[in-house]
Every structure is written in structure tokens, then in C-alpha cells.
KOLSEMI-710759 format. One record per residue (C-alpha): residue number from 1; residue in three letters; x negated, y, z. Coordinates in steps of 0.02 Angstrom, whole numbers, padded with zeros to 5 digits. Layout:
BEGIN
r drenza NUM; baba Ala; u X; v Y; w Z $
...
END
This chain:
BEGIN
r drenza 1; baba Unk; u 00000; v 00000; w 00000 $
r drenza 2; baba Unk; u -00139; v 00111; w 00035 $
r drenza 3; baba Unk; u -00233; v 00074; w -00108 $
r drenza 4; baba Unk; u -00077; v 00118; w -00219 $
r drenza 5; baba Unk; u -00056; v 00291; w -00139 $
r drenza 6; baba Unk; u -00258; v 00325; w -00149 $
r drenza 7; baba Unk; u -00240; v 00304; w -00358 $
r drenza 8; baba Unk; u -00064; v 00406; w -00371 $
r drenza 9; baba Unk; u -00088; v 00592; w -00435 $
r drenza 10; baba Unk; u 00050; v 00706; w -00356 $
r drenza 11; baba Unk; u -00006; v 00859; w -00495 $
r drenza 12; baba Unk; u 00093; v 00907; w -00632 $
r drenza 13; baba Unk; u 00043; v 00857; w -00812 $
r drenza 14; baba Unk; u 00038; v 01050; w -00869 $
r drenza 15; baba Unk; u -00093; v 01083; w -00720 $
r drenza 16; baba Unk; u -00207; v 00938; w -00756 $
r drenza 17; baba Unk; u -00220; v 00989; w -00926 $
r drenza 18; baba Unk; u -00267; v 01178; w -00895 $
r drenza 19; baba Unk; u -00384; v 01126; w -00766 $
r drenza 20; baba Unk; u -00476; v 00995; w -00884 $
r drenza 21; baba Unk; u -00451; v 01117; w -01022 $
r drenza 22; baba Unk; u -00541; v 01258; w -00920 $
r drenza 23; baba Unk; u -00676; v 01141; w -00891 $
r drenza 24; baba Unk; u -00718; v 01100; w -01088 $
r drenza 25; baba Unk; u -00708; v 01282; w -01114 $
r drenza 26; baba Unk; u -00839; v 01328; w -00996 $
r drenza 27; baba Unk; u -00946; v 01186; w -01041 $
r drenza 28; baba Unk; u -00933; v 01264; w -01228 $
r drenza 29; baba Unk; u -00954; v 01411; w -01163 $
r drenza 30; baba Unk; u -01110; v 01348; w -01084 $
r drenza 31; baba Unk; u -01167; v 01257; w -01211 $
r drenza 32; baba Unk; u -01146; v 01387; w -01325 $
r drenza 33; baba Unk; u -01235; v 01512; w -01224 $
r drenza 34; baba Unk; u -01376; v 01385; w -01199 $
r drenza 35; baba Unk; u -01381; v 01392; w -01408 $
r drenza 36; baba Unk; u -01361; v 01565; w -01448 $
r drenza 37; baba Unk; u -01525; v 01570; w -01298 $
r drenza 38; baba Unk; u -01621; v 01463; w -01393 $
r drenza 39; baba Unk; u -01584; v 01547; w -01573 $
r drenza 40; baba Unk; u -01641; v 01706; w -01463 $
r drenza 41; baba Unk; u -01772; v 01644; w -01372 $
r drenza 42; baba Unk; u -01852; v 01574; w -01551 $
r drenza 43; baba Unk; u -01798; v 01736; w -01629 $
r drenza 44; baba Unk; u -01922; v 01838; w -01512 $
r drenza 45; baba Unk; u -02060; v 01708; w -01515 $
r drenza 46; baba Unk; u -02073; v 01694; w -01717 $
r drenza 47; baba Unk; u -02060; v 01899; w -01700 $
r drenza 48; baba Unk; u -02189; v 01881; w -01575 $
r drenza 49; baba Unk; u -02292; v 01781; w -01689 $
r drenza 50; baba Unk; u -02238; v 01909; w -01819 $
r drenza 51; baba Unk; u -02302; v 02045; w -01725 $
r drenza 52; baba Unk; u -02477; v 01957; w -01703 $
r drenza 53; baba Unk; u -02504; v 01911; w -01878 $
r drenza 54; baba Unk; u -02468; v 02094; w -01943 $
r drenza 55; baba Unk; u -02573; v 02153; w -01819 $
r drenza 56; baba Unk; u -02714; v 02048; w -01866 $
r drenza 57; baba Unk; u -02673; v 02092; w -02064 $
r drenza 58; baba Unk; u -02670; v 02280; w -02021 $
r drenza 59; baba Unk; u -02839; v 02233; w -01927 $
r drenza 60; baba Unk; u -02898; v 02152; w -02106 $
r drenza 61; baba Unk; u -02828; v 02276; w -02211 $
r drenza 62; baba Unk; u -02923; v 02406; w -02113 $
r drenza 63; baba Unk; u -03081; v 02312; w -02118 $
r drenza 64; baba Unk; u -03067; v 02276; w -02299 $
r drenza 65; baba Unk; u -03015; v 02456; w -02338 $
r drenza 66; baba Unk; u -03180; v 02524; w -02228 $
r drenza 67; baba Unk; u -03284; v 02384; w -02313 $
r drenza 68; baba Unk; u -03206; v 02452; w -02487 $
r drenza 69; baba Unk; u -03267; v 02643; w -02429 $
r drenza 70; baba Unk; u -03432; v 02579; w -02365 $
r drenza 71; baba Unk; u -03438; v 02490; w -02553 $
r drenza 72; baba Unk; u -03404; v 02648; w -02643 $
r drenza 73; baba Unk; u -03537; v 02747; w -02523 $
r drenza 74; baba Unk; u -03677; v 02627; w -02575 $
r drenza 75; baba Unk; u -03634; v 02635; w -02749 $
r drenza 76; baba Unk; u -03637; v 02824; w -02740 $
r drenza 77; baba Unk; u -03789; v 02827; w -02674 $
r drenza 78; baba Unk; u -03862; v 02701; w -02815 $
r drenza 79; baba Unk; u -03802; v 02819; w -02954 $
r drenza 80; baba Unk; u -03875; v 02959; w -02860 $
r drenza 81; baba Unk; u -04029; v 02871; w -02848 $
r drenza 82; baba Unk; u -04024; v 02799; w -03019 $
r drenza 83; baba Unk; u -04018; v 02987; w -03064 $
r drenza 84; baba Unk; u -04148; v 03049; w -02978 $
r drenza 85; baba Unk; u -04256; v 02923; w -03031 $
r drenza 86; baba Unk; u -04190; v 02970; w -03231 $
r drenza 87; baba Unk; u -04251; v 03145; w -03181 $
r drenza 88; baba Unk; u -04407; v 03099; w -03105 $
r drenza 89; baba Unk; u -04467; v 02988; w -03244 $
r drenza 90; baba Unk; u -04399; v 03115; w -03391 $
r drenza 91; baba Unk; u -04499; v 03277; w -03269 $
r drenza 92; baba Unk; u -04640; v 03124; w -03272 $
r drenza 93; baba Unk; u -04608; v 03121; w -03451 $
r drenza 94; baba Unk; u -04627; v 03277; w -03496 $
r drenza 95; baba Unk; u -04778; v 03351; w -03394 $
r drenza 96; baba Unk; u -04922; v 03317; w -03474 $
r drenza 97; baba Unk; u -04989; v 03126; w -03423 $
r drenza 98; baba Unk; u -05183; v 03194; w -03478 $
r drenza 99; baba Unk; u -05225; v 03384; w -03447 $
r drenza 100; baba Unk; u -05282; v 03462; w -03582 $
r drenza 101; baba Unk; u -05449; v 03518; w -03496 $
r drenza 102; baba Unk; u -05477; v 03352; w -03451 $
r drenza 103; baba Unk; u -05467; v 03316; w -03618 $
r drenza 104; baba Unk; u -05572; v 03455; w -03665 $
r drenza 105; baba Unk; u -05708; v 03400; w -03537 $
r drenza 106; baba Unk; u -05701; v 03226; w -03603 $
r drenza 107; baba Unk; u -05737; v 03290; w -03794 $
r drenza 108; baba Unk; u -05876; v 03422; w -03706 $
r drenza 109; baba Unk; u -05960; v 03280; w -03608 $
r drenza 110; baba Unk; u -05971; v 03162; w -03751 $
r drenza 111; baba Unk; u -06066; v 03258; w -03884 $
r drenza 112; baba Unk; u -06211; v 03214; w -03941 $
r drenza 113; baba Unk; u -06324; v 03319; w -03944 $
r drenza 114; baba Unk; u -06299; v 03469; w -04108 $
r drenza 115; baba Unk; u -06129; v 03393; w -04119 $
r drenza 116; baba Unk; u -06016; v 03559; w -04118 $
r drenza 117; baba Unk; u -05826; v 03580; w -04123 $
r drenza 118; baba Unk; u -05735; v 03700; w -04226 $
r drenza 119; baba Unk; u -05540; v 03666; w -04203 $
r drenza 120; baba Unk; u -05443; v 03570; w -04061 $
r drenza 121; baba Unk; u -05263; v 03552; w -04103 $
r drenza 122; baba Unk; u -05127; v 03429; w -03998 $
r drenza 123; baba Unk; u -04946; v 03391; w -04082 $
r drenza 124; baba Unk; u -04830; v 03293; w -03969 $
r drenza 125; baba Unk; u -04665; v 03195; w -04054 $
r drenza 126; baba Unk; u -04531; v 03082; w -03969 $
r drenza 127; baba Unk; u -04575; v 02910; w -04025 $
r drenza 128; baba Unk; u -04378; v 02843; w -04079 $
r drenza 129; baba Unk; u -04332; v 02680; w -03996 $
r drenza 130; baba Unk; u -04318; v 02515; w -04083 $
r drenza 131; baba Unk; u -04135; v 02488; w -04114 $
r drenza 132; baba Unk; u -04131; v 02324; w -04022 $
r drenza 133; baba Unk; u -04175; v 02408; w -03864 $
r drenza 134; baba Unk; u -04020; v 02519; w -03905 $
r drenza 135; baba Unk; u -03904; v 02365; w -03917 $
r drenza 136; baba Unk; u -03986; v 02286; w -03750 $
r drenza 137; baba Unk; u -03974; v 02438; w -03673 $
r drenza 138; baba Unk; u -03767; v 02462; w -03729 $
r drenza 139; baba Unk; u -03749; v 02293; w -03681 $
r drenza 140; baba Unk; u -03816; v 02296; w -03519 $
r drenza 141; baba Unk; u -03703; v 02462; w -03476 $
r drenza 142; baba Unk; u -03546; v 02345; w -03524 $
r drenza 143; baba Unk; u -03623; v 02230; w -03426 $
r drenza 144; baba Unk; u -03615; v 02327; w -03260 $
r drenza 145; baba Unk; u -03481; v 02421; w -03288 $
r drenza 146; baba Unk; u -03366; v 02257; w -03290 $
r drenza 147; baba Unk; u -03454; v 02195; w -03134 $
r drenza 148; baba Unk; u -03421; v 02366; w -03038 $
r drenza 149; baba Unk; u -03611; v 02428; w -03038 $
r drenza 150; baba Unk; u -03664; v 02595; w -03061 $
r drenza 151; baba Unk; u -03701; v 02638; w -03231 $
r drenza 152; baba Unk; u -03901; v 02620; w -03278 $
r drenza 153; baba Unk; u -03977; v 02798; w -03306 $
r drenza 154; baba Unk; u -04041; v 02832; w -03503 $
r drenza 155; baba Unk; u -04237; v 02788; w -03503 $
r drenza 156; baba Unk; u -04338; v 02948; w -03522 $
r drenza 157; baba Unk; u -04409; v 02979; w -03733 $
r drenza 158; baba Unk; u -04568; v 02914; w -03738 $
r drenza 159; baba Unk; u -04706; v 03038; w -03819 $
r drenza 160; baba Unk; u -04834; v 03023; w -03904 $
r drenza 161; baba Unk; u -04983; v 03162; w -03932 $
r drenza 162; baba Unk; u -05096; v 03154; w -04081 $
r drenza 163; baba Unk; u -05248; v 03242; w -04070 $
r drenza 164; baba Unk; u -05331; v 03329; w -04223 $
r drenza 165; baba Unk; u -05520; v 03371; w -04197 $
r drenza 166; baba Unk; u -05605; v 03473; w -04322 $
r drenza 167; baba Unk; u -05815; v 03479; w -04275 $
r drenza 168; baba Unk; u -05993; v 03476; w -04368 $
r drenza 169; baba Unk; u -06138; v 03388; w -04351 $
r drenza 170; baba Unk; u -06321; v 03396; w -04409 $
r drenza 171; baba Unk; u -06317; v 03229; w -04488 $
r drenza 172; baba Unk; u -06199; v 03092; w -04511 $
r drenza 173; baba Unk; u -06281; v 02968; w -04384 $
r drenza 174; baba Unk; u -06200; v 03094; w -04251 $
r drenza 175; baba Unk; u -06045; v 03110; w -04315 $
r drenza 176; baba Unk; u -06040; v 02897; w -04318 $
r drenza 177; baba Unk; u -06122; v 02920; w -04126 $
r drenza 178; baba Unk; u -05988; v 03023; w -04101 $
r drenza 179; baba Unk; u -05845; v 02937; w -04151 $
r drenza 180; baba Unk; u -05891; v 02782; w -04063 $
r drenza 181; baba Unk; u -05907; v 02887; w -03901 $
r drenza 182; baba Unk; u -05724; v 02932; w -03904 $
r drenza 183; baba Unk; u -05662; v 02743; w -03950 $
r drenza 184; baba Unk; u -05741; v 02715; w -03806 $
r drenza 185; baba Unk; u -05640; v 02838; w -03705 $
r drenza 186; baba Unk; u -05489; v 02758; w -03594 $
r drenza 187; baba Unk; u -05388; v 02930; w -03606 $
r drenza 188; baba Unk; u -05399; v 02918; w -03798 $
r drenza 189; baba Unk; u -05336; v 02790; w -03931 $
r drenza 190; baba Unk; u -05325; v 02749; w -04131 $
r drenza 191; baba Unk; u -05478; v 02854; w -04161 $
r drenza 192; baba Unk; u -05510; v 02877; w -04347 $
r drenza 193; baba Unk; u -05625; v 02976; w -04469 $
r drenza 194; baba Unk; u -05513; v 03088; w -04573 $
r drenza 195; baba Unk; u -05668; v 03155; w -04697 $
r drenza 196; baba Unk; u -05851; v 03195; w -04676 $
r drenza 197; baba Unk; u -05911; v 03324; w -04791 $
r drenza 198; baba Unk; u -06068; v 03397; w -04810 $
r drenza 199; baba Unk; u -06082; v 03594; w -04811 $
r drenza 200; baba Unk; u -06185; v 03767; w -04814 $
r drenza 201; baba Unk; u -06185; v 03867; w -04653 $
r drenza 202; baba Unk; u -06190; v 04036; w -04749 $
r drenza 203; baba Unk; u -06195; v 04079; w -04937 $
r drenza 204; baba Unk; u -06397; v 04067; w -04967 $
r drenza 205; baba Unk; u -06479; v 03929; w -05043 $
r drenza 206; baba Unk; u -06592; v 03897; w -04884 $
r drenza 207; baba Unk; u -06447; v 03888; w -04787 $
r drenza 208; baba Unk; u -06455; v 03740; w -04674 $
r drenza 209; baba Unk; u -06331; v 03602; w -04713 $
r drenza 210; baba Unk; u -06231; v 03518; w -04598 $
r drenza 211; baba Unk; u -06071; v 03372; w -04593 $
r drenza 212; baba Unk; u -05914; v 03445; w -04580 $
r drenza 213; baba Unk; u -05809; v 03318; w -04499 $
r drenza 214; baba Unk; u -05614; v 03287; w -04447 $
r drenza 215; baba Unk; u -05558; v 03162; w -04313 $
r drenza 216; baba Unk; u -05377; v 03099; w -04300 $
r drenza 217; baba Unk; u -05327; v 03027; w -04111 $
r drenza 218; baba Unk; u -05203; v 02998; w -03990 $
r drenza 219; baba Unk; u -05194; v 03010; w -03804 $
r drenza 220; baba Unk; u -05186; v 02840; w -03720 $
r drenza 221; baba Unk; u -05025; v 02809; w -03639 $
r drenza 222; baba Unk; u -05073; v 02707; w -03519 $
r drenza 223; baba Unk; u -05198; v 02856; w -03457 $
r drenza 224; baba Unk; u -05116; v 02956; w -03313 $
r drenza 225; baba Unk; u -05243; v 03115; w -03218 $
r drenza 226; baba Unk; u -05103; v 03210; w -03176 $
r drenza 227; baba Unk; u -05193; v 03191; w -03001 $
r drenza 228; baba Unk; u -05326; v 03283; w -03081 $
r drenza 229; baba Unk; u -05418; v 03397; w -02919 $
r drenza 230; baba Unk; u -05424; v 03572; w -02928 $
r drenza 231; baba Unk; u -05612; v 03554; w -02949 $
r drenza 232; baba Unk; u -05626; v 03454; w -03057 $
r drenza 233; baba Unk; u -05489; v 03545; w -03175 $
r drenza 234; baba Unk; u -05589; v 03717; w -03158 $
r drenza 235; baba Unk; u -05746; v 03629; w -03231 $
r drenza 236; baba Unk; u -05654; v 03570; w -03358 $
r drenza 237; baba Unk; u -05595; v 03740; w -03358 $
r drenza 238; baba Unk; u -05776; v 03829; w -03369 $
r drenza 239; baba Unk; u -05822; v 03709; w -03506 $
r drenza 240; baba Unk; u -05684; v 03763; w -03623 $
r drenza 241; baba Unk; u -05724; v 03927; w -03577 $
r drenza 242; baba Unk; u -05902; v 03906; w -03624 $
END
């Protein structure tokens, strides 16, 4: 009898149900605040982990963009350099590699003795380059251009100074003596006998006769005395003077 009692249920239907349907809706409830929590608590991680990687790219894009500046910096400073050098080497160029009283105290110092000169003249001309070089050279612009070099500065002209020496001589054995003195020389190069001629000093017939002679030369390239010393440049000097 007692156990009978213990299993009987003295609440209405309509209760039951309200209570049992008040308990499924706050177990959805629940449940769904337990999901919308998780879709918000993943939310703010992956915006977390967001936030990290764009900081690190904004760290990388910094870095990159200061590595780009430091890029373009050097590469100023190349071309700069590259032109300096361009003017250095076409200033280099230009001055004179051999002074011309060295020169003149070479041609002093080796006469031979009654050897005399009358005229001293120096032309200087660009020597054209060979068109190949022209092509490497175009090429090798292109070249560093499409790699992102700086350009390569325009090689100074090269000169070239031909010397025309106009002298006389006693006899023809000096002239020769001469001649072979100044092939000797390392500031001069491509020495060669124009003419030797034989002629009166002056208009009598007991004139002494003597071997008018014209020498054709260049300067050497590969000679360099711009470092000539004051001292030695106002010999040089004296001599011509003399």
C-alpha cells in the first residue's frame, strides 16, 4: 500500500508539462549560451591571432620598406661614386699625363752632342673607340639596368699626342744616334724619321753644311709624371728657356 502511494503523482498534467518544459528551455538556453561562448570565445582568439600576424606583417613591411630605402641609399651613393670616378678619370684624361717640360728635358738631355733643335710642335686627337666596345658597353648598360644597378659611367676619350720634332745635325751618324736615343725613351713611342736632308747654313759657298732632320713621335700612354716635383719641372723649365 505504501509502495503504491510513494509512485502516485498528485500534480496536474498541465503543471508537469510547464515545469519539464521550463527545464528543456533553460537547458537550450544553456546550451545555446555555452555555443554562442564558444563561437565568441574562437571569434576573439582567431582575431587575436589576427592581431599578431598583422602586427608581425606591419613589422615586415616596415623592415622591408627600410631595407628598400637603405637599397636605394647605396645605390645612390654608387652612381654618385660611379660619377665621380667618370670625372676623375675624364679631369685624369685631360691634364696632361707627360708635362711638356719634361718632355722638353728629355729631348735636351738626349742630344748628342751638335745635335740642335729648330721646331717642337705637340697635336693631341681623341682616338675613336672600336665599335665592339660600343656594343659591349650598350649591352652591359641593359644589362644593369634590368638587374636594378646603377648605370656604368661613359669611359673617359682616350688621347693620343703626336709629337713633331724638327732639328739639325752635323752629320747623319747623329741624327741615327739620335733617333735611337728617343726609342729608347719610356715617355715616348713609334719614333720615326720623317726626312734627312742635307743643307747650307747661310747663302755662301763655304757655308758649313749640316742634316736637316724631322722626327715623328708619340707620347707613351702608359707614361704618367704628372707627379713631376716642382724642382725638377723648373729645370726642365731653365732648359727650355736656355
Amino acid at each position: 500500500m505504501t509502495q503504491m502511494n510513494s509512485s502516485m503523482n498528485f500534480l496536474p498534467e498541465d503543471y508537469v508539462e510547464k515545469r519539464q518544459a521550463a527545464r528543456a528551455a533553460v537547458v537550450f538556453i544553456g546550451l545555446l549560451l555555452a555555443v554562442v561562448g564558444g563561437i565568441l570565445g574562437t571569434w576573439s582568439y582567431k582575431q587575436w591571432q589576427y592581431g599578431i600576424v598583422f602586427e608581425e606583417q606591419a613589422k615586415v613591411s616596415g623592415e622591408i620598406e627600410s631595407a628598400g630605402k637603405l637599397i636605394a641609399e647605396a645605390q645612390q651613393i654608387d652612381q654618385e661614386r660611379a660619377t665621380m670616378v667618370a670625372k676623375a678619370e675624364l679631369t685624369t684624361t685631360l691634364m696632361e699625363r707627360v708635362r711638356r717640360s719634361a718632355l722638353m728635358k728629355e729631348f735636351t738631355d738626349l742630344q748628342p752632342k751638335g745635335v740642335n733643335m729648330v721646331s717642337l710642335e705637340l697635336k693631341a686627337h681623341e682616338i675613336a673607340p672600336q665599335p665592339g666596345a660600343l656594343q659591349n658597353s650598350e649591352a652591359e648598360k641593359a644589362k644593369r639596368a634590368a638587374a636594378g644597378l646603377p648605370p656604368i659611367a661613359d669611359k673617359p676619350p682616350e688621347v693620343e699626342v703626336v709629337i713633331d720634332l724638327v732639328g739639325n745635325a752635323p752629320t747623319d751618324a747623329q741624327v741615327a744616334q739620335y733617333i735611337a736615343a728617343l726609342g729608347k725613351s719610356p715617355l715616348l713611342t713609334d719614333v720615326n724619321l720623317l726626312f734627312s736632308e742635307e743643307f747650307k747654313r747661310g747663302k755662301d759657298d763655304n757655308t758649313e753644311m749640316v742634316r736637316k732632320f724631322h722626327v715623328e713621335m708619340k707620347v707613351n700612354p702608359n707614361a704618367d709624371l704628372r707627379r713631376l716635383t716642382s724642382s725638377d719641372e723648373s729645370s726642365a723649365d731653365a732648359s727650355l728657356a736656355q
